[in-house]
RODO-2510 file (C-alpha; in nm, 4 decimals, decimal comma):
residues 341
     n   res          X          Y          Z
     1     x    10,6944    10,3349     8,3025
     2     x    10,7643    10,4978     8,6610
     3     x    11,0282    10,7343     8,8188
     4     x    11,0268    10,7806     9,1703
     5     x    11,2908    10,9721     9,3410
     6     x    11,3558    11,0173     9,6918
     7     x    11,5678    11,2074     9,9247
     8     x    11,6114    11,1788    10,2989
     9     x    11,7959    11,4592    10,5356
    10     x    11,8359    11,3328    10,8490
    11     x    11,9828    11,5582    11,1063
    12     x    12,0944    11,3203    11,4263
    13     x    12,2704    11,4863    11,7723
    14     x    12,2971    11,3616    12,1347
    15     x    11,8768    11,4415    12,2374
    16     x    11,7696    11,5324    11,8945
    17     x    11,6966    11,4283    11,5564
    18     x    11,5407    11,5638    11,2155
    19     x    11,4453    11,3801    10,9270
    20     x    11,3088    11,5250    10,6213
    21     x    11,1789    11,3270    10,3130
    22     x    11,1187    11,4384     9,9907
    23     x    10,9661    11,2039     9,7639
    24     x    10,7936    11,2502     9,3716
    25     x    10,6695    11,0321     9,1040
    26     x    10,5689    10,9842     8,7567
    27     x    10,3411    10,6882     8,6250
    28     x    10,3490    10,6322     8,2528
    29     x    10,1388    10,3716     8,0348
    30     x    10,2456    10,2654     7,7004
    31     x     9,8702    10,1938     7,5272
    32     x     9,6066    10,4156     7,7502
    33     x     9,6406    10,7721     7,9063
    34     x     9,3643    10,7561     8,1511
    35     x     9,5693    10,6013     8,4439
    36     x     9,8837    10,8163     8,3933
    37     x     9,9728    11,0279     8,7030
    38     x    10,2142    11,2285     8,8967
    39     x    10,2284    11,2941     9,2403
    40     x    10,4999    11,4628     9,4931
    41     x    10,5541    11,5004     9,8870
    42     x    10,7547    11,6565    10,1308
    43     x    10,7683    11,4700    10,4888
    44     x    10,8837    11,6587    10,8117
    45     x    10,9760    11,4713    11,1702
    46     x    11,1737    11,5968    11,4970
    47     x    11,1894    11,5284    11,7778
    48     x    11,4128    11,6588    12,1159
    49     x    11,4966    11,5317    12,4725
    50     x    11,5706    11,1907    12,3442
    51     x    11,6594    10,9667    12,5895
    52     x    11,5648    11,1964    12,8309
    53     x    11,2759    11,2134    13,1326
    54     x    11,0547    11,4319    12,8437
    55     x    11,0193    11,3595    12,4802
    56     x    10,8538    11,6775    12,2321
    57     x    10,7900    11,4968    11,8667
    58     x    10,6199    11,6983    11,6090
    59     x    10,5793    11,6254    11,2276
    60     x    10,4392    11,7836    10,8952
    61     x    10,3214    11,6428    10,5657
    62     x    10,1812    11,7558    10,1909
    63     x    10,1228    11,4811     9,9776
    64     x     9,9805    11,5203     9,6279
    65     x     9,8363    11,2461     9,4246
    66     x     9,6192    11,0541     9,1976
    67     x     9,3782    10,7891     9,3906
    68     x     9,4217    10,4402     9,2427
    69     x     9,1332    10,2737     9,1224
    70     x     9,1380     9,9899     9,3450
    71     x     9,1346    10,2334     9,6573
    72     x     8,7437    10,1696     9,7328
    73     x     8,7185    10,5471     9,7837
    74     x     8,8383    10,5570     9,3717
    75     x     8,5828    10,6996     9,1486
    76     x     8,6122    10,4603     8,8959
    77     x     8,3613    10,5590     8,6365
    78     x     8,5494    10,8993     8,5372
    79     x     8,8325    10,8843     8,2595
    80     x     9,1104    10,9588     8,4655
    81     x     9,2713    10,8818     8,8234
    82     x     9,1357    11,2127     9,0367
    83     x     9,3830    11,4575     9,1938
    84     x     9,4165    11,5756     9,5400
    85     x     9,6243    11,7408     9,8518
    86     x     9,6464    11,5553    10,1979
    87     x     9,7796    11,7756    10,4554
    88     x     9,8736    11,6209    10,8208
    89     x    10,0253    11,7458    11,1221
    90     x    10,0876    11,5462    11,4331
    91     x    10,2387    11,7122    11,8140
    92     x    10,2941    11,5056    12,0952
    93     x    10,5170    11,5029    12,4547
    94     x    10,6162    11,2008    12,6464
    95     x    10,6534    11,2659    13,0273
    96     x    10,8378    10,9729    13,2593
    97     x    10,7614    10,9379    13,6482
    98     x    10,9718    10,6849    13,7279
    99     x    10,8463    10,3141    13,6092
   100     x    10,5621    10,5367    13,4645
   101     x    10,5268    10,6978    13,1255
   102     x    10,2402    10,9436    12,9898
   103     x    10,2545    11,0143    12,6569
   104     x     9,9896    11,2766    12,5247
   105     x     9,9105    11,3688    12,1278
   106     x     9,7284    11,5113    11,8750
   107     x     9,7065    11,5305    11,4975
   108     x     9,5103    11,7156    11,2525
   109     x     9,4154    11,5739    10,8789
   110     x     9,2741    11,7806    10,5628
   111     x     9,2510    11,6125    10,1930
   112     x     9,0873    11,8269     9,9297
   113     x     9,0014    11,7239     9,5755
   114     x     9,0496    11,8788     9,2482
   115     x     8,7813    11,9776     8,9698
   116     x     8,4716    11,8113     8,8405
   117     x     8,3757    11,5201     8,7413
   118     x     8,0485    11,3965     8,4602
   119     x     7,9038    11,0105     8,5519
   120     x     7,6148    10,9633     8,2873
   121     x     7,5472    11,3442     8,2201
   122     x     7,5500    11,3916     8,5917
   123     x     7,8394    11,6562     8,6791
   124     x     7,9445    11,6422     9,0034
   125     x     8,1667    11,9073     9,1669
   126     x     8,4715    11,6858     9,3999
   127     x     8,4649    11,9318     9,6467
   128     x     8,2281    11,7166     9,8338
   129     x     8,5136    11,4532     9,8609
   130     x     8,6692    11,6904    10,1117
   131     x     8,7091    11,6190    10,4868
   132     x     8,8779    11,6573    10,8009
   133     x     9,0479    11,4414    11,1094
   134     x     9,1018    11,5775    11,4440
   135     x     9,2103    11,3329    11,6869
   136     x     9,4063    11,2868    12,0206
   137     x     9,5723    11,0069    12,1866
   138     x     9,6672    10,9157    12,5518
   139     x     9,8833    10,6160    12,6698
   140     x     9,9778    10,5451    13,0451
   141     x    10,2160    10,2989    13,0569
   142     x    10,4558    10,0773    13,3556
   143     x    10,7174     9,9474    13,3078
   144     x    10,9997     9,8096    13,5666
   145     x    11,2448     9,7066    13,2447
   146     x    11,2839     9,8177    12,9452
   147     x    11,1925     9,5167    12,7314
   148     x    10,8534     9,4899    12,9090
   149     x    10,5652     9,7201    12,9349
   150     x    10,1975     9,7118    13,0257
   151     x     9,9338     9,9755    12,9157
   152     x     9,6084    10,1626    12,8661
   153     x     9,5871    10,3845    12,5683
   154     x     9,2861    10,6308    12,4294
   155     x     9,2379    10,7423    12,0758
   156     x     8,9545    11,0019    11,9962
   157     x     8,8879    11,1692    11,6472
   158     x     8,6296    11,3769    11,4719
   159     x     8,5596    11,3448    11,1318
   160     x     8,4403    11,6236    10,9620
   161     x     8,2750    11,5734    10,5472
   162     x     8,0662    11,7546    10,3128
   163     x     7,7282    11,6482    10,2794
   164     x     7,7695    11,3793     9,9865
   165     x     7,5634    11,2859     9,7323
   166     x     7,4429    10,9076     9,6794
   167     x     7,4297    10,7900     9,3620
   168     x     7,3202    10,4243     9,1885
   169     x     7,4833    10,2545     8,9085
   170     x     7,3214    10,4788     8,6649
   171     x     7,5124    10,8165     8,8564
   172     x     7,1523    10,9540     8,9748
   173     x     7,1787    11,1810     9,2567
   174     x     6,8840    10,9801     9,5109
   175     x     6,9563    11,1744     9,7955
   176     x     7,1999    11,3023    10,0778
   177     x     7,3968    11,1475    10,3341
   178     x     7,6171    11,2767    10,6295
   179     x     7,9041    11,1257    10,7195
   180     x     8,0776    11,2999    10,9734
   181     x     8,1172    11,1236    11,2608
   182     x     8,2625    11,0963    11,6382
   183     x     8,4505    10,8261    11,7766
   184     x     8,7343    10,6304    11,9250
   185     x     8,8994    10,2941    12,0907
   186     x     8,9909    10,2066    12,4527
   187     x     9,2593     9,9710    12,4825
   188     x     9,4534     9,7643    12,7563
   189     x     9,7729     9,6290    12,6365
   190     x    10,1089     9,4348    12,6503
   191     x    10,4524     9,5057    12,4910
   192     x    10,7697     9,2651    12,5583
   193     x    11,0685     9,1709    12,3606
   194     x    10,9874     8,8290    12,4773
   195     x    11,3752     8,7043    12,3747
   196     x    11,6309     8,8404    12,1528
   197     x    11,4702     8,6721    11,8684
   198     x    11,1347     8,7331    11,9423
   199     x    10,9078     9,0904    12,0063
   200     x    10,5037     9,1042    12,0736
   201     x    10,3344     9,4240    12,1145
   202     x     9,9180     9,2840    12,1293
   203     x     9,6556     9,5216    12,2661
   204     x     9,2551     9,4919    12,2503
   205     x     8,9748     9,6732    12,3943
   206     x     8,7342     9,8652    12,2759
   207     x     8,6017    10,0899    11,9248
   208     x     8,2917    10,3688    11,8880
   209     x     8,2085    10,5448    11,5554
   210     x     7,8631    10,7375    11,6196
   211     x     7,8388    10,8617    11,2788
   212     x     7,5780    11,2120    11,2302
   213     x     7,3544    11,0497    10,9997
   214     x     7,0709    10,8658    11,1823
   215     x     7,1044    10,5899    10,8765
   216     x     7,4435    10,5130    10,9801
   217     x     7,4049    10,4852    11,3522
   218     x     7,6875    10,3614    11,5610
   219     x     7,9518    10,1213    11,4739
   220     x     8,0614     9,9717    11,7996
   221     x     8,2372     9,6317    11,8993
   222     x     8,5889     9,4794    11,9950
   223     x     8,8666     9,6276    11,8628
   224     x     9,2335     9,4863    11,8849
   225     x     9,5764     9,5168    11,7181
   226     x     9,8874     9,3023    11,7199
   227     x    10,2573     9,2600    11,5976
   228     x    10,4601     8,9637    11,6397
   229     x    10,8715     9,0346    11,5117
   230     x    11,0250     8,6854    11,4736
   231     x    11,3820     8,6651    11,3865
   232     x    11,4111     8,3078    11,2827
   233     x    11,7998     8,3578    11,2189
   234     x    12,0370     8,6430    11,1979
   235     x    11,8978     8,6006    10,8118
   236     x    11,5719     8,6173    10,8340
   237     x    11,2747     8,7494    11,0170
   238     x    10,8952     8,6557    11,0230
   239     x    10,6183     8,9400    11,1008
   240     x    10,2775     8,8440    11,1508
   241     x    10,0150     9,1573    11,2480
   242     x     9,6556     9,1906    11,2500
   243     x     9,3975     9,4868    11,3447
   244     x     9,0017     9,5957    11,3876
   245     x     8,9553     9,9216    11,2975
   246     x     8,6807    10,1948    11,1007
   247     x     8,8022    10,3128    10,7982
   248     x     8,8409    10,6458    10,7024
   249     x     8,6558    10,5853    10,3562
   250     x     8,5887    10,9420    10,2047
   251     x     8,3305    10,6921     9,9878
   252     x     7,9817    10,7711    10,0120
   253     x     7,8589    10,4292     9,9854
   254     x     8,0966    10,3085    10,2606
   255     x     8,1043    10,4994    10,5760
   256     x     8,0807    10,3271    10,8835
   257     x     8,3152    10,0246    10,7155
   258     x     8,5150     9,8094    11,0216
   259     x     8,8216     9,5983    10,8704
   260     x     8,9634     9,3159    10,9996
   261     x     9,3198     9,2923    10,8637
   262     x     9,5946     9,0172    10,8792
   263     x     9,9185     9,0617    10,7751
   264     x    10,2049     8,7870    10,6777
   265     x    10,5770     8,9767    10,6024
   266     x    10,8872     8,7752    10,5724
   267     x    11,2312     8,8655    10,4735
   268     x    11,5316     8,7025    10,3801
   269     x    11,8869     8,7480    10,3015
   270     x    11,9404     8,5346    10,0287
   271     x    12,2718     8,6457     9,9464
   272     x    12,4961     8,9720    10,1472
   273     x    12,3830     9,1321     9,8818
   274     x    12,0621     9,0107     9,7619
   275     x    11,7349     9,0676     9,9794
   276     x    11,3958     8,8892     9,9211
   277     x    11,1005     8,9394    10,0872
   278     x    10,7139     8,8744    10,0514
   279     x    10,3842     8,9958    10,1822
   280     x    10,0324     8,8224    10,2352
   281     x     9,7378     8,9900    10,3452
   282     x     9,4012     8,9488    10,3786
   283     x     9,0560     9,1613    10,5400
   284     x     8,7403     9,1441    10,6257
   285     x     8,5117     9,4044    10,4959
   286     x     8,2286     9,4884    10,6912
   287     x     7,9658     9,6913    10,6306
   288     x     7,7331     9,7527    10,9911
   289     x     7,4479     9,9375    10,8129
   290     x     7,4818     9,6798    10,5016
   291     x     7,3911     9,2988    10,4467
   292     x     7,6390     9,3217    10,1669
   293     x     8,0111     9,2889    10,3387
   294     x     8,3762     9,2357    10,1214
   295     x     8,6993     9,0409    10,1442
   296     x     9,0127     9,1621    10,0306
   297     x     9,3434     8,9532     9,9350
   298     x     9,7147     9,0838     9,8595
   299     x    10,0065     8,9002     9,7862
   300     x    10,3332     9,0329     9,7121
   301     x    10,7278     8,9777     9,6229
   302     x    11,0458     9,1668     9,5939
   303     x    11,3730     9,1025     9,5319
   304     x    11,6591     9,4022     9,5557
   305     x    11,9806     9,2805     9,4575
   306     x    12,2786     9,5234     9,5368
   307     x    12,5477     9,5406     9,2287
   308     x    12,7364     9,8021     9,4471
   309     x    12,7196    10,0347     9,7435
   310     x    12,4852    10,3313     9,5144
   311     x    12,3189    10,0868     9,2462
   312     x    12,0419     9,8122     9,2482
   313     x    11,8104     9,6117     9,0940
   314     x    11,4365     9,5732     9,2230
   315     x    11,2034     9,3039     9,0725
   316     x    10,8739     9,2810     9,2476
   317     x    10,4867     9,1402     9,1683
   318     x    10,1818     9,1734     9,3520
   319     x     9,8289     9,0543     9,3517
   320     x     9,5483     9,2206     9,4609
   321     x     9,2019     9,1397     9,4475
   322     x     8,8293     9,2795     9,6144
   323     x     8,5361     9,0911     9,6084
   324     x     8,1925     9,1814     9,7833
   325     x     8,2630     9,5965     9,7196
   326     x     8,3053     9,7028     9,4261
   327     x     8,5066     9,4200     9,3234
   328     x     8,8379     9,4626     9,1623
   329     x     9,1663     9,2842     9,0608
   330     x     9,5357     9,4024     8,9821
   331     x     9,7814     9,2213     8,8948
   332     x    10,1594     9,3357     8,8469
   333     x    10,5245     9,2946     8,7468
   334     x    10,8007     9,5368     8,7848
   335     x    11,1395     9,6068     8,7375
   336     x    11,3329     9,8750     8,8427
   337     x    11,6874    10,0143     8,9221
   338     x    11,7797    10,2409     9,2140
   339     x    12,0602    10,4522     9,2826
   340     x    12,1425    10,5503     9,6166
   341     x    12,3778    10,8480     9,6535
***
């Protein structure tokens, strides 16, 4: 059983706008207690001179939670789900000179975990699950319309953990490993609502992780991302995505891990008042420093059907599965109702 309520503020004027969501949640299982949890956020965005020559954004987050134990960062050896607080912050300005646009930000990142935790009489203290993200961003674009745009963007971040221990299946502490790291992606790319029907945003270049840790090394190689928006008819729409990125794995056993993702989302309206939609995924784990690599699959469903303007009813499924990493499969069936004030 689940609860998850939700409020949005949103605060709109001619150059301005505020949004604020707060969101909480209770997870409830009928025969076990060990994968129960609550969690709870609070989501702050503005942003001013909309629509204007200069654009200031700037947003704050608190999230609390319970990991899920198929995140591969889960600890999934201890009893229950393990708590913790991820703070963010994120300040940025967008400048226009004519056909050209800088846009300039940065964001900041700290999780912390709760307690302690005992794998095979070995008691750990989570603290060394904490880290931090600094990173920055800068994006030069041209554009002579506004439904076309070349440009070069630059993302830097450092990544900032506790020295970790390393442990084997039997949860022996071997020995240490940093994982703090230094890094980034260089990118040339393309945006263009190619028709009414039809918007591509693809970009590739560059990625660096040069990790502390002299085991670890550097992960380095071509990095890309794209979206595709495909409105087949005023009914339904098609989005196909992909990306090469490091992860920010907080796991020990994983640092340094690239993914290659591809994502399948399609929506239809059924009915004026019945939406379905479904979701395919799949991605390529890679380990640089491993011979052992992972694949990952996810397919999912909903269907919200509207019985007035403040209630509906959601059904959705999903099924996930790891293999390679600490393999893992979910499967799941839901049904909910939502009231909308």
């Amino acid at each position: 059983f689940s609860v998850t309520p939700r409020v949005l503020l949103v605060d709109r004027r001619d150059t301005s706008e505020l949004r604020i969501n707060l969101s909480a949640g209770l997870r409830q299982f009928v025969d076990t207690s060990s994968e129960d949890a609550e969690k709870f956020g609070i989501d702050i965005r503005g942003r001013s001179g909309i629509g204007t020559g200069t654009e200031l954004r700037a947003g704050a987050s608190i999230n609390r939670n319970n990991e899920r134990r198929r995140d591969i960062d889960s600890f999934g050896t201890v009893i229950a789900p393990i708590s913790f607080t991820d703070l963010r912050g994120d300040l940025g300005i967008t400048q226009d000179f004519g056909p050209v646009r800088l846009s300039l930000g940065g964001r900041a990142r700290a999780v912390e975990y709760d307690g302690f935790a005992t794998i095979n009489g070995t008691r750990f203290d989570l603290a060394f699950r904490d880290f931090q993200v600094y990173g920055g961003s800068a994006r030069l674009s041209y554009s002579r319309a506004r439904d076309q745009e070349v440009y070069v963007q630059l993302t830097a971040d450092t990544r900032n953990y506790q020295l970790a221990p390393i442990t084997n299946n039997l949860g022996i502490t071997t020995n240490f490993l940093d994982r703090s790291s230094s890094g980034g992606r260089l990118e040339v790319g393309y945006r263009q609502q190619v028709t009414e029907l039809l918007y591509l945003d693809v970009r590739a270049g560059y990625l660096l992780q040069d990790f502390d840790d002299p085991t670890l090394g550097q992960v380095e190689g071509f990095a890309f991302q794209t979206d595709l928006l495909w409105n087949v008819s005023p009914l339904t729409s098609i989005k196909v995505s992909g990306i090469r990125q490091v992860d920010e794995t907080i796991n020990p056993l994983l640092s340094g891990l690239v993914r290659t993702e591809g994502v399948l989302v399609v929506e239809h309206e059924a009915l004026r008042n019945l939406i379905l939609s479904g979701r395919a995924s799949y991605a390529e784990l890679d380990q640089t420093n491993s011979p052992f690599d992972g694949d990952q699959w996810n397919v999912a469903f909903l269907a919200d059907y509207r019985l007035d303007r403040h209630w509906s009813m959601v059904v959705e499924g999903e099924y996930y599965e790891r293999t390679g990493l600490f393999d893992f499969d979910q499967t799941s069936l839901a049904v909910g109702i939502r009231y909308n004030f």
